[in-house]
N, C-alpha and C positions, 0 to 999 in steps of 0.2 A: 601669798594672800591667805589671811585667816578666813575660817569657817564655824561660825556659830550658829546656834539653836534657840531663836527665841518664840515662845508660844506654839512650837510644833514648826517653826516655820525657820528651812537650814539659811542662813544668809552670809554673803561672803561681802569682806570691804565697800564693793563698789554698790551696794545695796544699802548702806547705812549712809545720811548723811551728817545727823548730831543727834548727839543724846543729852536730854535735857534730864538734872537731878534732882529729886523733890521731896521733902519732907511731909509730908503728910499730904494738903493739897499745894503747897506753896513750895516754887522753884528756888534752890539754894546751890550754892557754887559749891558747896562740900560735899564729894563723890563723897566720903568715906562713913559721915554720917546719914545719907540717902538712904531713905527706905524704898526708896521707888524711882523708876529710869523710864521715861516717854522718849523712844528711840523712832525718832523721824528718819523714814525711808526716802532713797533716790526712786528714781522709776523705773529702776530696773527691780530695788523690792518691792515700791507698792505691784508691780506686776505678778511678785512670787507670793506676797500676802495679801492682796487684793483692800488692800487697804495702806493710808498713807504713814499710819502712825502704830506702835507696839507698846504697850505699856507692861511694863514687868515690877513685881517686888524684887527688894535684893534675896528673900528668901527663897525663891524660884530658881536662884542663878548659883551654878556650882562654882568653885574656884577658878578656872578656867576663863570661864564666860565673865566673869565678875572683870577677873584682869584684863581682856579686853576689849571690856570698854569703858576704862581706865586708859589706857591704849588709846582710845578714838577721840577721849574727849583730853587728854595732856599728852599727845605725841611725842616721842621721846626724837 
């Protein structure tokens, strides 16, 4: 089980349930040109972030973090 870091907040798999990708304000199926990731929490993260949803730029996200959730949203 992986374990990432978004917004200060550590979360592993079963805390993520999709991550939506967005250009600017408007949702696009292209991870790779996404400037930005609304990553919807199960309830076991809105319980670790007290909130249901995370929004990150792709510049906030190291390489790591980037590839998965890449990972979450085209499961190999």
């Amino acid at each position: 089980m992986f374990t990432i870091v978004l917004d200060g907040i550590k979360l592993d798999g079963n805390d993520i349930d999709f991550v939506t990708c967005v250009i600017g304000t408007e949702e696009t199926e292209d991870f790779l040109a996404a400037d930005g990731f609304w990553v919807t929490l199960t309830y076991s993260g809105l319980d670790k972030a007290g909130k249901a949803d995370i929004f990150v730029t792709k510049d906030e996200l190291d390489g790591n973090t980037y590839e998965l959730l890449l990972d979450i949203i085209q499961p190999v």
